[in-house]
C-alpha positions in Angstrom: -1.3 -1.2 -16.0 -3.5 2.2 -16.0 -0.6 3.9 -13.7 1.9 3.0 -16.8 -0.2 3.6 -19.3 -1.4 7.2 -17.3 3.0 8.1 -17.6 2.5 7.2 -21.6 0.0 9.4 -22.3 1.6 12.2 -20.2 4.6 11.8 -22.2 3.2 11.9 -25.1 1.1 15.1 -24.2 3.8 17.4 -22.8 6.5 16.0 -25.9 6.9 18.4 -28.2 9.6 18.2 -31.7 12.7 19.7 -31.0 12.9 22.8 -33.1 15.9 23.9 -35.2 17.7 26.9 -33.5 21.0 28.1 -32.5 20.1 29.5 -28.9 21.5 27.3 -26.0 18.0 27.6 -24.0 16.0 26.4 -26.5 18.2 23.3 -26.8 18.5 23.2 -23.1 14.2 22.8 -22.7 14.6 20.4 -25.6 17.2 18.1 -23.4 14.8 18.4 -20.6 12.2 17.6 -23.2 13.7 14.8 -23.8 14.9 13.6 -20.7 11.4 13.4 -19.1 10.2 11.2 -22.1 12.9 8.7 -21.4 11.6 8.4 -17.7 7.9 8.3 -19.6 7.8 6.9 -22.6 6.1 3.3 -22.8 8.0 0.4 -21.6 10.6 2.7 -20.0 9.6 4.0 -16.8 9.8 1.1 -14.7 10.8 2.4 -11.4 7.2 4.5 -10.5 6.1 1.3 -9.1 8.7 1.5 -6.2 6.3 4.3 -5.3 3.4 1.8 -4.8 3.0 1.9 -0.9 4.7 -1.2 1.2 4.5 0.5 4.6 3.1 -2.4 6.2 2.1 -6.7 5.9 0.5 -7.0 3.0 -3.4 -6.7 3.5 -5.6 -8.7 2.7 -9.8 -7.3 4.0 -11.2 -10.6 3.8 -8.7 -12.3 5.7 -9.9 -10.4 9.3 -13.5 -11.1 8.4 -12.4 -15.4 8.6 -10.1 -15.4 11.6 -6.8 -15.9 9.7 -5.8 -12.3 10.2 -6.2 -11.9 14.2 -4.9 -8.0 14.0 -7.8 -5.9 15.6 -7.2 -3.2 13.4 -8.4 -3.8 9.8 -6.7 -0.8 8.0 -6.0 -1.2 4.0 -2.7 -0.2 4.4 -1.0 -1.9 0.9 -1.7 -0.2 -2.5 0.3 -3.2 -4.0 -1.5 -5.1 -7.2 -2.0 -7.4 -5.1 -1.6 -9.1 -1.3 -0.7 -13.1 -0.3 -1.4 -14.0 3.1 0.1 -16.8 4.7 -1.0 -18.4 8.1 2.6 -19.8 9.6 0.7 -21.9 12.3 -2.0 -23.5 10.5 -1.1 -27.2 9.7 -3.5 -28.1 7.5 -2.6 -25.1 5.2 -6.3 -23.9 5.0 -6.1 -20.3 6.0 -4.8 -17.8 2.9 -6.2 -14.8 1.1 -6.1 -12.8 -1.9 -6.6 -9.5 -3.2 -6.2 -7.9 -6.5 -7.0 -4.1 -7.6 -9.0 -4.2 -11.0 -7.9 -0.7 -12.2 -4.0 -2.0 -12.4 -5.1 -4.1 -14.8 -6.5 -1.7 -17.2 -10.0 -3.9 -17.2 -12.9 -3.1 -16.3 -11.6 0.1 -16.0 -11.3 2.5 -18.5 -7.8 4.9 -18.8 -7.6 7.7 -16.6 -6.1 10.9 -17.8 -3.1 11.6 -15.5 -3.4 15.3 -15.6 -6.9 14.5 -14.4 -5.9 12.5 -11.4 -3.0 15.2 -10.7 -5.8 17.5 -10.1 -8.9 15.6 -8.6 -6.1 12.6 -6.6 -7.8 12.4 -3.5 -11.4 12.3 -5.1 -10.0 9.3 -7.8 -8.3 7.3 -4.7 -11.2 5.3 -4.4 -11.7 4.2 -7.6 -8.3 3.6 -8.4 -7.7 1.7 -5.2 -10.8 0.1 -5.2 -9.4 -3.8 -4.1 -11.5 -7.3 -4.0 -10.2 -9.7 -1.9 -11.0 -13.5 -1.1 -10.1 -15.6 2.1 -10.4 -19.0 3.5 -9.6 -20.2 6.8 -10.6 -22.8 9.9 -11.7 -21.5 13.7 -11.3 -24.1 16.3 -13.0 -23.8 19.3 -14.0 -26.1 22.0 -16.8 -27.4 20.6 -16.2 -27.9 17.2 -13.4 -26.4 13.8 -15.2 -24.3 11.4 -14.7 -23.5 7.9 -14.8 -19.9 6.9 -15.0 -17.9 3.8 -15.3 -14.5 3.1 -15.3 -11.8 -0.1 -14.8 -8.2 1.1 -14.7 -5.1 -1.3 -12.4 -2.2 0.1 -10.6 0.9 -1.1 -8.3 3.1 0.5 -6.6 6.5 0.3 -4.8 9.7 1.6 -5.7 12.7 3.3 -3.5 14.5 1.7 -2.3 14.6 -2.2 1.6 14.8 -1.2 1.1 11.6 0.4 -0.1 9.8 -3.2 2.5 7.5 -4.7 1.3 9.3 -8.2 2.4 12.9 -6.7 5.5 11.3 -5.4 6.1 10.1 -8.8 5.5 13.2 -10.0 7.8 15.0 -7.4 10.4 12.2 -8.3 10.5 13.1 -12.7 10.6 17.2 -11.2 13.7 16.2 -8.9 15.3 14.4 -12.3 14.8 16.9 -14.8 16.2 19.9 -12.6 19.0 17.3 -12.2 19.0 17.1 -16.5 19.0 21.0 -17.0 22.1 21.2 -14.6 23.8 18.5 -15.9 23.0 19.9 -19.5 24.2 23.4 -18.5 27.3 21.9 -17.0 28.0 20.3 -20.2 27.3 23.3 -22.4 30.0 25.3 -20.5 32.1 22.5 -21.2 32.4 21.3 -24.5 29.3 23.8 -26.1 25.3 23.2 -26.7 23.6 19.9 -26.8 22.4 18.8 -29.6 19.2 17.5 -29.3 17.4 14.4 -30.8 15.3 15.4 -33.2 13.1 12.0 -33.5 10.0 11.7 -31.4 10.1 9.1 -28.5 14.0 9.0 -28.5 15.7 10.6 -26.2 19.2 12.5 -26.5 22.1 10.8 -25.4 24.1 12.8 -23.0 27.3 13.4 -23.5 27.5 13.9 -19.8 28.8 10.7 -17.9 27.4 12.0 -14.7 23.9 12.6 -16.4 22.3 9.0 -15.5 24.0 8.8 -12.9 22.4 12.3 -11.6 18.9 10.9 -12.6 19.7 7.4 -10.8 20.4 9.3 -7.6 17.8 11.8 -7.3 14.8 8.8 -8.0 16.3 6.6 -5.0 16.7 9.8 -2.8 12.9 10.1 -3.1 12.1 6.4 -2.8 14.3 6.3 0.4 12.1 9.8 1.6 8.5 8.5 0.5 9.2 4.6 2.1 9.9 6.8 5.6 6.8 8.0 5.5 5.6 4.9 6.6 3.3 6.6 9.7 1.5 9.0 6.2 -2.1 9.5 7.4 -4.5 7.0 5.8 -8.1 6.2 5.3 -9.7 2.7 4.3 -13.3 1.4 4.0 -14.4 -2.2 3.4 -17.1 -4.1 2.7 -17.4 -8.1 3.3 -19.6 -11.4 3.7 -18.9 -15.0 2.9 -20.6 -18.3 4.5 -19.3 -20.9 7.6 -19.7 -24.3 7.8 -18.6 -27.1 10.6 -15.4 -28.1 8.8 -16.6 -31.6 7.3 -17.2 -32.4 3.6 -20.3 -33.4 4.0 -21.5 -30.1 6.2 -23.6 -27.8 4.4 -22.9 -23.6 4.7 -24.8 -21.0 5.6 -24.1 -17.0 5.4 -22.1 -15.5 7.6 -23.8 -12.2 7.7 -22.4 -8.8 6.4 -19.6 -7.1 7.9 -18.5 -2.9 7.6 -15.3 -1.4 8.7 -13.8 2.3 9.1 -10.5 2.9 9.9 -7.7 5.3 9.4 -4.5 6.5 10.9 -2.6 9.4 11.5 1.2 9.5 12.2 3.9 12.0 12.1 7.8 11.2 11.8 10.8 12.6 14.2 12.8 14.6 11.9 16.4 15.9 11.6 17.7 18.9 10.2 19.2 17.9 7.0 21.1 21.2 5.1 22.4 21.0 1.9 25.2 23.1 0.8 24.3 24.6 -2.4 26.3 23.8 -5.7 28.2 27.3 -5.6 29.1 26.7 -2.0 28.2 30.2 -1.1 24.6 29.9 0.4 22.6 26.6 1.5 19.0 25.6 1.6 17.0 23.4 3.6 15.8 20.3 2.0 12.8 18.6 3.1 12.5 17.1 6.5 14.5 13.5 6.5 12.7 11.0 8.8 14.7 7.6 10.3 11.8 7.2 12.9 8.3 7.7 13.0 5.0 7.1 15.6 1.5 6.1 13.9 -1.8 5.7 16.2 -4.7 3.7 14.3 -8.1 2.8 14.4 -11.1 1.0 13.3 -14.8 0.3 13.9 -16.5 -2.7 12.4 -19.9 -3.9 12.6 -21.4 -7.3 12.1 -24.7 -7.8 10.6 -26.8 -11.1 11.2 -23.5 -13.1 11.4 -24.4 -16.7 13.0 -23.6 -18.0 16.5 -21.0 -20.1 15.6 -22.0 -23.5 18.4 -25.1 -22.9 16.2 -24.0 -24.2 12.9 -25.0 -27.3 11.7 -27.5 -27.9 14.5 -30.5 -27.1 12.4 -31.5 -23.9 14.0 -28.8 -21.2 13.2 -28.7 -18.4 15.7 -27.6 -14.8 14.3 -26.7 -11.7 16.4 -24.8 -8.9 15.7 -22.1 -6.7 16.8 -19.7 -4.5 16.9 -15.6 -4.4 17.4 -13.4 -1.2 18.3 -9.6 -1.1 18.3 -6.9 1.1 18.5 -2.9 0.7 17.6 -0.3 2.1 18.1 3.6 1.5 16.4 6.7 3.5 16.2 9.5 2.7 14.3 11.0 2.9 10.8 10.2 1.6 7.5 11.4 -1.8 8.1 11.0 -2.5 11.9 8.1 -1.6 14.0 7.3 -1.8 17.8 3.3 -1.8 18.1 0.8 -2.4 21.0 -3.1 -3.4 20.4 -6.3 -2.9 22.0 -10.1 -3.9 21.2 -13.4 -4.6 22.7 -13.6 -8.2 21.5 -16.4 -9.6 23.9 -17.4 -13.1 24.8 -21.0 -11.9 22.1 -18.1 -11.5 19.3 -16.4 -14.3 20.3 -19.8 -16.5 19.8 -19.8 -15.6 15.9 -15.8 -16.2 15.4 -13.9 -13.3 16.2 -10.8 -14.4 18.1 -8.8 -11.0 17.6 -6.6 -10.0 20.4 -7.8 -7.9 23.0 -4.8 -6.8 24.0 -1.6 -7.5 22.3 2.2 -6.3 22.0 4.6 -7.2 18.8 6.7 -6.2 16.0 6.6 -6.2 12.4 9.6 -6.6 10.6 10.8 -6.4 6.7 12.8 -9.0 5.8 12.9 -7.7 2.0 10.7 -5.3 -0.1 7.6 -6.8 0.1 7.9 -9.4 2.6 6.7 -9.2 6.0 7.2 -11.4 9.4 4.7 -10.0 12.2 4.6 -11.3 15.6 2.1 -10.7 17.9 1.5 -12.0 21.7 -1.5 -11.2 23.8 -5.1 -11.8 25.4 -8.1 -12.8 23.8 -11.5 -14.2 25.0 -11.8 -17.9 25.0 -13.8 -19.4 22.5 -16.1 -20.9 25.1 -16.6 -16.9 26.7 -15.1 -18.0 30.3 -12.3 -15.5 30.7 -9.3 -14.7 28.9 -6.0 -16.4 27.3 -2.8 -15.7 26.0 -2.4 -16.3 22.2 1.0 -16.0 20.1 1.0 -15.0 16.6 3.4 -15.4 13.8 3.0 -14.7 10.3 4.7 -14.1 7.1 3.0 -12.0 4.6 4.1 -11.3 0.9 3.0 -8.2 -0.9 4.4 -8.8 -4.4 4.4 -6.3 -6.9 2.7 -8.0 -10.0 2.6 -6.4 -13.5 -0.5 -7.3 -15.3 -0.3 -5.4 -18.6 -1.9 -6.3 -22.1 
């Protein structure tokens, strides 16, 4: 993957031979040296992907733009490889998307320079998160089903570089090699220097015990921080169209129109005071702020371009309009439970070309293991025949695998 290969070719750039000397500092830096190349080096550093963002159902842009994803809000939430969306209530098994992000798999993307992406992160978001995605699904309404597809291009990122899962990284390796240098000064006092490894790409074995353990426990300190960021403030931009059809085998297609959404959503956590006593036990410092809860408010704007009437389909004589759609969320809760309510502007108009999002909606997302996702939702919505409201229940499960595609 480019993020893997980006950690090679930082280890490779910041290693440098262990010289020869007798001074305990200059052994000391080689340790640390050494250490960071282990977390690094090719094949090795494994656990930067737990850094990939899964603060939310895995998201799939296209999926909104067919029906199958009935969540006003279409944020790009999931910087995962890629996203499976599941409808639980369809029984005929026709509504599922897919996404994948082209730059995790090295092609057609060229290498990006980590110490490059360190320094420009928020300006190479967008290409690295740049995601095409791919949906089918089926709208029933009273006068006929309907069968939907729909391509959508979308890329996502951070206001701010802190919240990057590369920074976090970064922040992560920092946490691990102050954690090396004490436990390689600890050992010094103990039993004298470290020798260190004088081959490239092999790290010195530490005579310490408590040295992996030490590095094991700072990288799932951070993970546990960064995944409780859940409410971080985010940004997302897509791009979609696809084609309808009345849901026959014999029924012909026709476009569906083009479809533009802008959302983003800023969130802050409810922090508690978290001292550490330093390793002396004469003074203390404050550690960063450590968040159990947080509160996130949302929002998105799409427009429809030329998107048919759907009662017009496969009369002949297709109608087009267009239109717009509005929501706004909001959710409070932790990184694996949420409470959320839901609000649009879906209007009998959108309702004519498909849309059959909530307009107003209550319900929880919950994570029933890294990566997996049930959401309920319950709520109003327009009826497909535009005379008055109904209640509609949701209930999916979405899957946000992480999947390694390396050469």
């Amino acid at each position: 993957m480019v993020l893997a290969a980006l950690f090679t070719a930082n280890a490779h750039a910041q290693q440098t031979p262990a010289a020869a000397t007798s001074s305990d500092a200059a052994k000391d830096k080689a340790v640390k040296q050494d250490a960071s190349v282990t977390l690094l080096s090719k094949g090795t550093d494994k656990t930067w992907q737990n850094y990939l963002l899964d603060d939310a159902a895995a998201h799939v842009s296209a999926a909104s733009m067919v029906g199958i994803a009935q969540s006003a809000v279409t944020i790009a939430e999931s910087t995962r490889d890629f996203g499976l969306l599941m409808q639980a209530v369809d029984p005929k098994n026709k509504g599922g998307g897919i996404a994948i992000t082209p730059a995790r798999t090295r092609h057609p993307f060229p290498k990006i320079n980590l110490n490059d992406y360190l320094t420009n992160t928020l300006w190479l978001q967008p290409v690295v998160n740049l995601t095409l995605s791919y949906a089918q699904g089926v709208s029933d309404t009273d006068v006929a089903k309907y069968r939907r597809r729909a391509v959508a291009l979308s890329t996502n990122g951070t206001f701010e570089k802190k919240d990057d899962p590369v920074q976090v990284r970064v922040k992560t390796l920092e946490c691990a090699d102050s954690a090396i240098t004490a436990a390689a000064a600890a050992a010094t006092a103990a039993s004298g220097p470290i020798v260190p490894n004088p081959g490239p790409n092999k790290p010195t074995a530490a005579p310490n015990a408590g040295l992996s353990e030490a590095i094991t426990t700072c990288e799932k300190a951070e993970t546990k921080k960064f995944d409780a960021r859940w409410f971080r403030p985010v940004w997302s931009v897509t791009i979609a169209t696809g084609d309808v059809a009345l849901d026959s085998s014999a029924a012909s297609s026709v476009g569906s129109g083009t479809s533009a959404v802008l959302a983003a959503r800023y969130g802050r956590g409810f922090s508690k005071s978290n001292i550490a006593a330093a390793s002396d036990a004469k003074t203390s410092e404050a550690t960063e702020p450590d968040f159990e809860w947080g509160w996130a408010l949302s929002a998105s704007a799409r427009y429809n371009h030329r998107e048919p009437v759907l009662s017009s389909v496969g009369s002949g004589s297709v109608q087009r309009q267009s239109s717009n759609l509005f929501a706004i969320r909001a959710a409070a809760g932790t990184d694996t439970v949420r409470l959320l309510g839901e609000a649009s502007n879906a209007s009998p108009r959108a309702v004519q070309g498909g849309e059959q999002t909530l307009k107003s909606a209550l319900g929880i997302d919950y994570r029933i293991a890294p990566g997996t996702w049930l959401n309920f939702r319950y709520g109003r919505r327009e009826k497909t025949s535009g005379n008055g409201d109904e209640s509609a229940g949701l209930l999916t499960l979405t899957l946000s695998p992480s999947a390694l595609m390396v050469n």
